[in-house]
C-alpha positions, 0 to 999 in steps of 0.5 A: 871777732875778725876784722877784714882789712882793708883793701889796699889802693889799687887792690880789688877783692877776689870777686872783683878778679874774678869778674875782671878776668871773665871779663877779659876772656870774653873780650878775648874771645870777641877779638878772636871771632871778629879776627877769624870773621875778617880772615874768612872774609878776605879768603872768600875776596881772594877766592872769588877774584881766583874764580874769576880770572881762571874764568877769563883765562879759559875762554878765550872766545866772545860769548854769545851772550850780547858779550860783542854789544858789551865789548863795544859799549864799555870801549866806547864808554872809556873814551865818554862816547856813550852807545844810542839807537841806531850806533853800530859797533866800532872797529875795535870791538869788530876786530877783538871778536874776529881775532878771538871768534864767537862761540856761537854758529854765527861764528862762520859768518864772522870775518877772519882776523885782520891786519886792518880794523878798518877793513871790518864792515859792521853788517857782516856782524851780529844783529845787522851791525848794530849795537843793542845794549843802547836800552842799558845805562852807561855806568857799568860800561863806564866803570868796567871801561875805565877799569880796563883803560888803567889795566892797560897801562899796567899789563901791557900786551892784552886786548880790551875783552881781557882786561875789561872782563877782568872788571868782574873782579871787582863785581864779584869782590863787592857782592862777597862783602855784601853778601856778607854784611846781609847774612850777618845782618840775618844772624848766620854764622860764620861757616854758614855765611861761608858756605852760602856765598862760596856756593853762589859765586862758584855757580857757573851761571853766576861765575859767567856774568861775572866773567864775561862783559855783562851788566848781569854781573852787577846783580849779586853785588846791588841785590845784596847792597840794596837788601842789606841797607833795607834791613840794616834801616828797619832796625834804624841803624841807617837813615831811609835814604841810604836804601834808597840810594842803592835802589837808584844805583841798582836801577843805573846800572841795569835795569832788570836789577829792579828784582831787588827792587820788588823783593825790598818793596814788597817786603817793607809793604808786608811788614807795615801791613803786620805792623798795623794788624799788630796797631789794631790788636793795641789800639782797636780797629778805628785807631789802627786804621787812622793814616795819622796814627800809622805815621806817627808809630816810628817803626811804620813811619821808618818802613814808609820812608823806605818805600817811597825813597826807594821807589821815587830813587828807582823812578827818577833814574829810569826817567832820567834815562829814558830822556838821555837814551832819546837824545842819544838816539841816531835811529828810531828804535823799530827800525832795528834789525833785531827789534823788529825781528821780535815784533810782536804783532798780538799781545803774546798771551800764551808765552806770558802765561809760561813765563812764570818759569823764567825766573824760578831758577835764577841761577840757571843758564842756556850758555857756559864757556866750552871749559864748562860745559865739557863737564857733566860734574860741573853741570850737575853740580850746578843744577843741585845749586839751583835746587838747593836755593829754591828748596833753602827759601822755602823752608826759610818761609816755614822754618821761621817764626810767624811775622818774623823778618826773615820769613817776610823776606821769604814770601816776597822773594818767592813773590818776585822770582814768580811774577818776573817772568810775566812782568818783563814780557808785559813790560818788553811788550807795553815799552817796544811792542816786542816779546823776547824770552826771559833768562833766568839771570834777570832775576840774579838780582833777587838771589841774595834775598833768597841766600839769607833765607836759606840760612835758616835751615843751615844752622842745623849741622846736617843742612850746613855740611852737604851744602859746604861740601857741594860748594867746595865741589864746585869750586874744585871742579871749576879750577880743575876744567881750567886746568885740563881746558 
């Protein structure tokens, strides 16, 4: 009869080993894809910040996206001398825009360039002289204004629309990270995760708000913060209020960020409602309907929390400056030049029965910088961007399972880029009496809700690959224009 013998001190037996070896592969190879993730990260950081910048080198010129009430706001907001209603653009503002010219057919009203700003009269300007970004927050103004206060004293020799356009580095920085942290969050891999984000970024309407002096640019950055944080305290890896400090902070600096908004909200409120469909079937009809047993279920009581965090967050900041932007004010608002030149007379029912189309296509624009729209390939480009947005979060709605999160998160985005439109043409009319037509980048906000969406489809291979390909296109014909420009 054998006897096994004993183990020595510090030995361990073969099944040991083993188990001990599979477990250091399998450490090993965890290390090995966060390390590949974070490399993949900082590439799409430093691509992005590339983008940007070759942007900004190409076009020279102000954009007649309201880029000269910008230009004013955030020179203005560096020195904590905030824009109200009635304030006219300053001389430095007037100057840049006479030296760099518009690129627009108003150029040639526009003075040439002086040898004295103080020669510029604000009238023979755009808008009769004044400044209408005052119906904006300052903080984004503020941040971009300070950023290009402190390039200045490191690259001496650049004007303010340069070194605060430059700004939307750090805007297009965040909105990758968030971007990421929110496809993670949805389970996509990381090629996935790569190829989504590098085809909003490099989506020329994108690319131009991030470029161009815009609070627009914020959107990517608070769409994908804001949806992120909502999902991450679902599943209670964040307390309620964090979402709700986004929400504040995306409402701060713009306030056609509240897309995102809706999209959270309406998401949170069709999760409580499957939640409590799901109470019903456990509990019965009577139980499941009792407001006690809906705060008591933590999941539900998390989801509540939530909405009313977000929504009071939201509410209190707008309110907020609503009263500051009053005290602000050296005119009353009508008597604008551009705001009684949209007065509407009669509630415009027809334009708001159009208005849906407005924001179906947030990637859409009327405007790109002349190195832009000088290529067909690019547009095109461009145009098969859009497309594959809408059609990827429609097939997220389908392709995911029943009451999941993200086919949720699908419906409510699709709900959103719907009812934007419309809702900004009641809001613009209730709130100034006006009617402006609605672009498509004041749904920007709502596009990250719709990449995580468009994730499912992009798991399959043959979705993954024309959809990297199109997006490396794009960006190689981006850094092509500039050269040639």
């Amino acid at each position: 009869m054998s006897v096994p013998l004993p183990l020595a001190a510090g030995g361990s037996s073969p099944g040991a080993a083993a188990s001990q070896s599979a477990d250091d592969a399998d450490a090993e190879t965890h290390d090995y894809g966060r390390w590949r993730s974070r490399l993949v990260l900082v590439a799409l950081c430093v691509l992005a910040g590339l983008l940007v910048i070759v942007h900004v080198a190409s076009s020279p010129k102000v954009s007649p996206v309201d880029e000269l009430q910008h230009l004013d706001y955030a020179i203005k907001a560096s020195h904590f001398d905030f824009v109200g209603a009635g304030d006219q653009f300053g001389g430095e503002a007037m100057r840049i825009e006479a030296c760099h010219r518009l690129d627009a057919e108003f150029d040639a009203k526009v003075p040439p360039c002086p040898e004295n700003a103080a020669t510029l009269d604000p009238p023979t300007f755009q808008e009769g002289g004044f400044n209408t970004a005052y119906i904006h927050p300052p903080t984004y103004y503020l941040i971009d204004g300070l950023f290009g206060r402190a390039l200045s004293a490191v690259a001496p020799g650049h004007d303010d629309l340069t070194l605060i356009r430059l700004g939307g580095v750090l805007w297009v920085v965040g909105a990758v990270v968030f971007l990421w942290l929110l496809l993670s969050e949805v389970g996509a891999g990381i090629g996935v995760r790569a190829a989504l984000i590098l085809a909003a970024i490099s989506t020329p309407a994108v690319l131009s708000m991030f470029s161009t002096i815009n609070p627009d640019g914020t959107a990517l950055l608070v769409g994908a913060a804001l949806t992120w944080t909502v999902l991450r305290a679902e599943r209670r890896r964040l307390p309620w209020w964090v979402p709700a400090l986004a929400a504040g902070a995306a409402i701060g600096l713009k306030a056609t960020n509240a897309t995102a908004i809706g999209v959270v909200v309406i998401y949170l409120v069709l999760r409580l409602y499957q939640q409590r469909r799901d109470n019903r079937g456990t509990l019965g009809a009577e139980g499941a309907s009792s407001r006690k047993t809906l705060w008591k279920d933590a999941s539900s009581r998390a989801r509540l929390l939530e909405v009313g965090g977000i929504v009071s967050a939201a509410g209190v900041i707008a309110a907020g400056w609503i009263v500051v932007a009053h005290s602000l004010q050296v005119m009353a608002p009508s008597k604008i030049p551009m705001v009684a030149r949209f007065r509407a007379a009669t509630f415009p029912v027809a334009q708001m029965s159009q208005a849906w189309q407005a924001a179906l296509n947030p990637l859409g624009t009327a405007y790109l910088a002349p190195f832009l729209r000088a290529s067909s390939l690019v547009i095109v480009l461009a145009g098969l961007t859009a497309l594959l947005l809408f059609a990827g979060t429609l097939a997220g709605a389908v392709l995911s399972p029943p009451h999941s999160r993200l086919r949720t998160l699908a419906v409510a985005s699709l709900v959103v880029v719907l009812v934007a439109g419309p809702a900004l043409v009641l809001f613009n009319y209730v709130a100034q009496g006006i009617y402006v037509d609605i672009p498509p980048r004041y749904a920007l906000a709502a596009v990250p809700a719709m990449l995580a969406c468009a994730s499912v489809p992009m798991r399959r291979r043959a979705v993954l690959a024309p959809v990297g390909i199109l997006a490396a296109l794009t960006t190689l014909a981006i850094f092509v224009q500039a050269a040639v420009a």
